[in-house]
matplotlib code that plots the C-alpha trace (Angstrom):
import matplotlib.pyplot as plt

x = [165.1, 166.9, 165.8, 167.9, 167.4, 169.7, 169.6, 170.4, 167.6, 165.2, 166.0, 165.9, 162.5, 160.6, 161.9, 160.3, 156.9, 157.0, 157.0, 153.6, 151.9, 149.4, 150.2, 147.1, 145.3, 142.0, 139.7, 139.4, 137.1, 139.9, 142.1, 139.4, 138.5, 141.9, 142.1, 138.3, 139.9, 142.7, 140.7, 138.2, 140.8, 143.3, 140.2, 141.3, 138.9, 141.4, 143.3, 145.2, 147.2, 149.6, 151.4, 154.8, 155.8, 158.6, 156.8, 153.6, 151.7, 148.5, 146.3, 145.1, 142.5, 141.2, 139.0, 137.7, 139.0, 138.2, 142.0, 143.2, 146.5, 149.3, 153.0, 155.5, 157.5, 157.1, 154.4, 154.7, 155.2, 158.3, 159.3, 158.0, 160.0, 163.5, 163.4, 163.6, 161.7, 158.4, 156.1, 157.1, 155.1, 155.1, 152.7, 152.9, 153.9, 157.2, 158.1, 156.3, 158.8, 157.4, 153.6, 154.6, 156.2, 153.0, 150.7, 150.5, 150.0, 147.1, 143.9, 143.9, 145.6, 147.0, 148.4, 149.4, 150.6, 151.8, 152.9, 154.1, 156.7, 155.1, 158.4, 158.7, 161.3, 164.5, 163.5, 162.1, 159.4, 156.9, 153.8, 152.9, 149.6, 149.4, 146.8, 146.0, 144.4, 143.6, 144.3, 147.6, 148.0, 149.5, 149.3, 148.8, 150.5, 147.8, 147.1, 150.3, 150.5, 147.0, 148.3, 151.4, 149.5, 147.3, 150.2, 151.1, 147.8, 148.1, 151.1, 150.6, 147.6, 150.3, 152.4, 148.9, 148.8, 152.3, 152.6, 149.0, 150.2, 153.2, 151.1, 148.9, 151.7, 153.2, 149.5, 149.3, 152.9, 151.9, 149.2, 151.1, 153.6, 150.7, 149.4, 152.5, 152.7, 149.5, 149.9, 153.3, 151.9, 148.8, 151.6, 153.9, 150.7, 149.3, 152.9, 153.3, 149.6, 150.6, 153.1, 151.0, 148.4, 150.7, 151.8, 149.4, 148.0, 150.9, 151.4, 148.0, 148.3, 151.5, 149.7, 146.9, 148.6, 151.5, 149.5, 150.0, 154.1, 154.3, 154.9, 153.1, 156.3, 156.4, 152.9, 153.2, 156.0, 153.5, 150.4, 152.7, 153.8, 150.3, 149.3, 152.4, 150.9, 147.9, 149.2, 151.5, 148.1, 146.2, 148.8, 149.3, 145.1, 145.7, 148.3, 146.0, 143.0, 145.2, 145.9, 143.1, 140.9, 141.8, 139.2, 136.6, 137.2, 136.7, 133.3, 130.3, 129.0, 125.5, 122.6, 122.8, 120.0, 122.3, 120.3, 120.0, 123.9, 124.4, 121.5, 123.3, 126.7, 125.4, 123.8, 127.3, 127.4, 124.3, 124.9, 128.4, 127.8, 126.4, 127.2, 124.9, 125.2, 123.2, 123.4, 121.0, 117.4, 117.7, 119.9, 120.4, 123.5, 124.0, 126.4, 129.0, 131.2, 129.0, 131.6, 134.2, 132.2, 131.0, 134.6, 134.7, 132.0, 133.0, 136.8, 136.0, 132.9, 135.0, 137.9, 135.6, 134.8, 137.9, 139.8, 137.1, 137.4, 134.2, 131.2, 129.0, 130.2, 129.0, 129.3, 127.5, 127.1, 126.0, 126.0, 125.1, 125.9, 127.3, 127.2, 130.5, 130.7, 129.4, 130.7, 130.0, 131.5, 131.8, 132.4, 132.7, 133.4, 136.5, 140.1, 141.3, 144.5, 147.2, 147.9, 150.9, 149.8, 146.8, 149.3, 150.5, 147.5, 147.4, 150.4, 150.4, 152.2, 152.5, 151.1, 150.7, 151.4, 147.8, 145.9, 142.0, 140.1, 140.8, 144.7, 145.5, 147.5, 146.6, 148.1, 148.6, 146.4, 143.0, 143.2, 145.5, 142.9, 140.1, 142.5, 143.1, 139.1, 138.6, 141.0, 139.6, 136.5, 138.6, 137.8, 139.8, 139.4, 140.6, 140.4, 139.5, 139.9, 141.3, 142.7, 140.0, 137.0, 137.0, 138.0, 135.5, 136.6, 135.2, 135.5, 134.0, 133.9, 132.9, 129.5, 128.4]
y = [184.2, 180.7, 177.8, 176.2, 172.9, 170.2, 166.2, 165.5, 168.2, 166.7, 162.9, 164.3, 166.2, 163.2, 161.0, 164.0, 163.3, 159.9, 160.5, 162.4, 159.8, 162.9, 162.3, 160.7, 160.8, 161.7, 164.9, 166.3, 169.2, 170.7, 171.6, 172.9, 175.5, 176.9, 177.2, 178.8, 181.9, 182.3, 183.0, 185.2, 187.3, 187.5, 188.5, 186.0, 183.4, 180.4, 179.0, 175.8, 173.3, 171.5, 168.3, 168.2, 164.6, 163.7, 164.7, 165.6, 168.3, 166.6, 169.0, 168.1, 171.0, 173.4, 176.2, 178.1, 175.9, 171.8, 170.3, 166.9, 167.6, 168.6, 168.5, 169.7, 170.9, 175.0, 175.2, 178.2, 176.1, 174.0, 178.4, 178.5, 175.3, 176.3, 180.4, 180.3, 182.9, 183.2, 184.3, 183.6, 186.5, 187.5, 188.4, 188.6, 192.1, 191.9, 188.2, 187.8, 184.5, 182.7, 183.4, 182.4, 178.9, 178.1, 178.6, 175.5, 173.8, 175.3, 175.6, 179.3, 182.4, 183.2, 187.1, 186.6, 183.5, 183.9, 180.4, 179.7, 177.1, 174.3, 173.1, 169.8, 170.6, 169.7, 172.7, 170.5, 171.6, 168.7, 171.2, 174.7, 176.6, 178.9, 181.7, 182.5, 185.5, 185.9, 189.9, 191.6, 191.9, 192.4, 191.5, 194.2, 193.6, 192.3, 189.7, 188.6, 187.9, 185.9, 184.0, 182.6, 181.8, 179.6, 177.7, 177.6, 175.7, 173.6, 172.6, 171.8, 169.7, 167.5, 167.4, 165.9, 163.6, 162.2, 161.5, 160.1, 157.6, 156.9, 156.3, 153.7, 151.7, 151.3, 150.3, 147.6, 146.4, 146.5, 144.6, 142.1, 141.5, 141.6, 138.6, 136.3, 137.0, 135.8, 132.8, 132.1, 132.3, 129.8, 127.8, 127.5, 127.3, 124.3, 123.0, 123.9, 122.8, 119.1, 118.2, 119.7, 117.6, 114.5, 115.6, 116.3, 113.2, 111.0, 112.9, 111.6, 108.6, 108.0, 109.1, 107.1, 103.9, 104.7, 106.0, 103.6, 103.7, 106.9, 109.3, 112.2, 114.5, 112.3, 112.7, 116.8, 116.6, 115.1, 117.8, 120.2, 119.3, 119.2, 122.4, 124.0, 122.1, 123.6, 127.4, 127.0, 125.9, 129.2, 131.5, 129.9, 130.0, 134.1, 134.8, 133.6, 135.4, 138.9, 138.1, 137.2, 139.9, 142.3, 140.1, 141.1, 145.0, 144.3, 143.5, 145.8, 148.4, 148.2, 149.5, 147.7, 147.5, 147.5, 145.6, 142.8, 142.5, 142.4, 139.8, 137.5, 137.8, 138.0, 134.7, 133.1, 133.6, 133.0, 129.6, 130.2, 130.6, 133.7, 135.9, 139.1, 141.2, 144.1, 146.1, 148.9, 148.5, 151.0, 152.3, 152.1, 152.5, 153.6, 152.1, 150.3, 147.3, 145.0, 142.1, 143.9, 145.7, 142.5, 141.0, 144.3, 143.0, 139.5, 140.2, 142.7, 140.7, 137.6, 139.3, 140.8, 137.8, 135.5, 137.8, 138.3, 136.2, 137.1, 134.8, 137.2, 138.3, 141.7, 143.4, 146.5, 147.9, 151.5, 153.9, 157.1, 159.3, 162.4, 164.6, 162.7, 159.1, 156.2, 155.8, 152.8, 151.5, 148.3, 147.9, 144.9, 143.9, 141.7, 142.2, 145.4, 146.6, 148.2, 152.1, 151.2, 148.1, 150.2, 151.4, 147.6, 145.9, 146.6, 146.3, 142.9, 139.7, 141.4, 139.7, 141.1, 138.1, 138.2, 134.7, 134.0, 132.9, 129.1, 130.0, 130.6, 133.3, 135.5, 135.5, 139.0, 139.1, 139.5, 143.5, 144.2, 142.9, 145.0, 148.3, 146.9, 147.1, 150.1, 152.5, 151.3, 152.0, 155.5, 155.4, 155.2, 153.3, 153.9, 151.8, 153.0, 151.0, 150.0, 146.9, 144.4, 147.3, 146.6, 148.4, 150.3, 150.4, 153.1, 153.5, 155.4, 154.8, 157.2, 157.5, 158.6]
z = [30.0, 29.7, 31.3, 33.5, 33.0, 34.4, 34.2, 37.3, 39.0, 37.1, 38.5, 41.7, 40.9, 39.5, 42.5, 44.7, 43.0, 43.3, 46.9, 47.0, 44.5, 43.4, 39.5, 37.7, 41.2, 40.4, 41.1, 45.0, 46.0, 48.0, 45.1, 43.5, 45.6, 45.9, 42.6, 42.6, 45.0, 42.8, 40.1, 42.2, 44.0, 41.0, 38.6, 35.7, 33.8, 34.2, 37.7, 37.5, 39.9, 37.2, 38.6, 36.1, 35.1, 32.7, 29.0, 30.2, 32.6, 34.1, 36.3, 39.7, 39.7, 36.7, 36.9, 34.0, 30.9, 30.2, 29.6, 30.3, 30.3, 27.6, 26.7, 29.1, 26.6, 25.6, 28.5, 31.0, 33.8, 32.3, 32.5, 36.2, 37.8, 36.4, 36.6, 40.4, 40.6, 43.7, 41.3, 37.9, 36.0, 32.5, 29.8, 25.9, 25.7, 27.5, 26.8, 23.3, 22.8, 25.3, 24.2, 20.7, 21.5, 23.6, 21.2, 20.1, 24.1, 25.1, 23.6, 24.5, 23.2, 26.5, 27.0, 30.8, 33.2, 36.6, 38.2, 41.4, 42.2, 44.6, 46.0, 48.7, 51.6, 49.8, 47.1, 44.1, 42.4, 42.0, 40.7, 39.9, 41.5, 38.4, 37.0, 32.9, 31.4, 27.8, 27.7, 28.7, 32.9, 36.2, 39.6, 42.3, 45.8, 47.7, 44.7, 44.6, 48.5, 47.9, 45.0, 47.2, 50.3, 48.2, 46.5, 50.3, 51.1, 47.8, 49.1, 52.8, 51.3, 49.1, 52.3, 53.8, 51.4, 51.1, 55.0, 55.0, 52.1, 54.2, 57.2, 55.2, 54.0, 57.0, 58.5, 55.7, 56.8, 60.2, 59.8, 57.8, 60.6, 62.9, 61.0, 60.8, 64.4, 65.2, 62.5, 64.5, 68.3, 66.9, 65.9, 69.4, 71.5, 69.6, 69.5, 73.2, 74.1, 72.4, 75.2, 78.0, 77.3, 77.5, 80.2, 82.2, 81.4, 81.9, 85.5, 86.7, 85.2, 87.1, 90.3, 90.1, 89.8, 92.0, 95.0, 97.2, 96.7, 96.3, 99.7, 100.9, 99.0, 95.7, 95.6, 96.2, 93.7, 91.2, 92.1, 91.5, 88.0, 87.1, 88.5, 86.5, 83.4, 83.9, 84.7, 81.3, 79.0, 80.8, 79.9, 76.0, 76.3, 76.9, 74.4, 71.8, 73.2, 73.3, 69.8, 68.3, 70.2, 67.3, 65.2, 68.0, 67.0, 63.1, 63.8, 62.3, 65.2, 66.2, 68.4, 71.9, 74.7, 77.6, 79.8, 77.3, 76.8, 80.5, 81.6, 79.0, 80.7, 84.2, 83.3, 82.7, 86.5, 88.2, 89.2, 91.4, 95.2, 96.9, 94.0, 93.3, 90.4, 90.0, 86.4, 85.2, 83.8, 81.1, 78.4, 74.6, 73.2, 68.9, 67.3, 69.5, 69.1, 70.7, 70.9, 72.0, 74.9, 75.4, 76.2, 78.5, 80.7, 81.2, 81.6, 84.3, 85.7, 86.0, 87.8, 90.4, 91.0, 90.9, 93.2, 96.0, 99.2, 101.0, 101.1, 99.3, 96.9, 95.1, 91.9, 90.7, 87.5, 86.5, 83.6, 82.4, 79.3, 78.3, 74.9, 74.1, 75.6, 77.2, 80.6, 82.7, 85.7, 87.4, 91.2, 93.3, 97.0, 96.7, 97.5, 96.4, 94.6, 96.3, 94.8, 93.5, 91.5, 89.6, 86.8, 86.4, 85.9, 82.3, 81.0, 79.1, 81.0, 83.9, 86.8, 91.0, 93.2, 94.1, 93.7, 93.1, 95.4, 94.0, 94.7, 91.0, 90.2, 86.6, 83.5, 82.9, 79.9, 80.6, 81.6, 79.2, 76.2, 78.2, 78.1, 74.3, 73.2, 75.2, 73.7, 70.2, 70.9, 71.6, 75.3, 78.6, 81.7, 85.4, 88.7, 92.1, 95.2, 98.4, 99.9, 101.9, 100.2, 96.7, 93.4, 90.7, 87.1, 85.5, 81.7, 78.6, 75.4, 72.2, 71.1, 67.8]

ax = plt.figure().add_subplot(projection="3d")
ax.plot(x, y, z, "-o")
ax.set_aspect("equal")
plt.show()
């Protein structure tokens, strides 16, 4: 048989490889089995997976024989990637040419090899999933059909590989970005905070020793720019929070007594006016974020109640488990949300023209960063309520 060997398939079949990064890539129990039921179901001492570089063949599984790895060159698979064949089959019997040229690759006097052809999706062959025998052989039907769905499976777990190195490298740019990003918004803010700060300062200075020249508008004029100052800081103050909350979800998970964590944030509120927060008196929760539930709490805690207008104000916190999550919810007494502002209040930046109950209107960033934590803690939240009633935010998150 000759081998059909061209330059230009071969660049094209080592760029292929590259693309899975599998040569040299250590030992993995999954390989290793297929090649165990080849052996098994074929009935031969020796199964290999053999990754083809350019001068040598390095094995990503072995069963039956201890090789590192050899020279390409005179090696049944160099046979199996160019013969185009399914199966490449032959033993030393009907092809003793081949037998006799490998003798001096392998540490075995071979009689059969049967290789198939692990090819990616443009048709290069970047390995072959490949059985040995020492004695003169053949394949019956229902081998043969074994024999290719286990390539099949050898290959789907390169294709496994490839995309998941893919997916990693474009986390680790991601990330990078991700970082200058952050670096970049630190930068603005502080260079956007610098100003603010003058003027607010100068605003009030001006006011203060103008007020009796000033009029009732000039004045207005001047509590205005200084509200405005203060609104721009807030939202600068948010971006940076949203930001930098991703540093909250890097932190190590722990065991959390729930009525701890929420006497200490509860506590944060107990001296504001007619506020009652109730929260449960058990529950122990394995191996949570506790920062970032933490920042779940006080986002939600605070909002209940900023945007309540009643004298007494109310907030009430349950949980309970299930075989799969956490789930806790948080209701309060305030102002409500109309139905269609619920699918808004998350999205980042934007904001409902709803004020607090000090006339301030949000930022847009606050739910946004709860949503944030709560889906990596590989949960999901959801709001219920009614204008002038109140609104319960009910979330989960994944337990161990």
């Amino acid at each position: 048989m000759q081998q059909k060997y061209i330059s230009s398939k071969e660049k094209l079949r080592r760029a292929a490889l590259a693309e899975y990064a599998i040569f040299n890539s250590g030992e993995d129990k999954d390989y290793d089995q297929l090649t165990y039921l080849a052996a098994k179901i074929c009935q031969v001492p020796v199964a290999k997976i053999s990754i083809i570089g350019k001068n040598k063949i390095w094995y990503k599984s072995v069963y039956g024989v201890e090789q590192d790895e050899i020279s390409r060159k005179n090696s049944f698979c160099e046979q199996s990637i160019w013969a185009g064949e399914e199966i490449f089959s032959i033993n030393s019997k009907d092809h003793p040419e081949f037998f006799e040229q490998a003798k001096g690759v392998y540490q075995c006097n071979y009689q059969f090899y049967a290789g198939v052809p692990l090819l990616n999706a443009n048709g290069h062959a970047i390995a072959v999933f490949s059985i040995f025998d020492t004695k003169i052989r053949k394949l019956d039907t229902e081998q043969k059909k074994s024999l290719l769905a286990l390539a099949n499976q050898c290959m789907n777990l390169f294709e496994a590989r490839k995309h998941k190195t893919k997916l990693q490298h474009v986390q680790r740019k991601l990330k990078q970005k991700y970082k200058e990003l952050e670096k970049f918004a630190s930068l603005v803010s502080h260079d956007i905070k610098s100003p603010l700060a003058n003027i607010i300062s100068l605003t009030e200075l001006l006011k203060d020793e103008n007020k009796e020249k000033l009029d009732d508008q000039s004045r207005q004029y001047l509590d205005f720019l200084v509200e405005s100052s203060y609104s721009l800081r807030n939202y600068v103050d948010g971006i940076l929070k949203f930001y930098r909350s991703d540093h909250i979800l890097e932190k190590d998970f722990e065991d959390v007594h729930l009525p701890t964590l929420l006497k200490k944030i509860t506590d944060l509120y107990s001296l504001e006016e007619n506020v009652q927060i109730t929260y449960p008196d058990k529950g122990h929760l394995k191996k949570v974020n506790k920062a970032a539930l933490s920042q779940v709490f006080m986002n939600l805690i605070s909002n209940a109640l900023k945007y309540n207008k009643k004298n007494q104000r109310k907030v009430d916190i349950t949980f309970k488990t299930t075989d799969s999550y956490y789930c806790f919810a948080v209701s309060d007494n305030g102002n409500g949300i109309k139905k269609e502002d619920i699918d808004k209040i998350f999205k980042l930046f934007t904001t409902l023209d709803a004020q607090d109950r000090d006339g301030n209107h949000g930022s847009g960033i606050g739910l946004a960063t709860v949503k944030k934590h709560i889906e990596q803690m590989q949960g999901s939240i959801d709001v219920i309520s009614e204008i002038g009633e109140g609104s319960t935010f009910k979330f989960k998150i994944k337990r161990p």
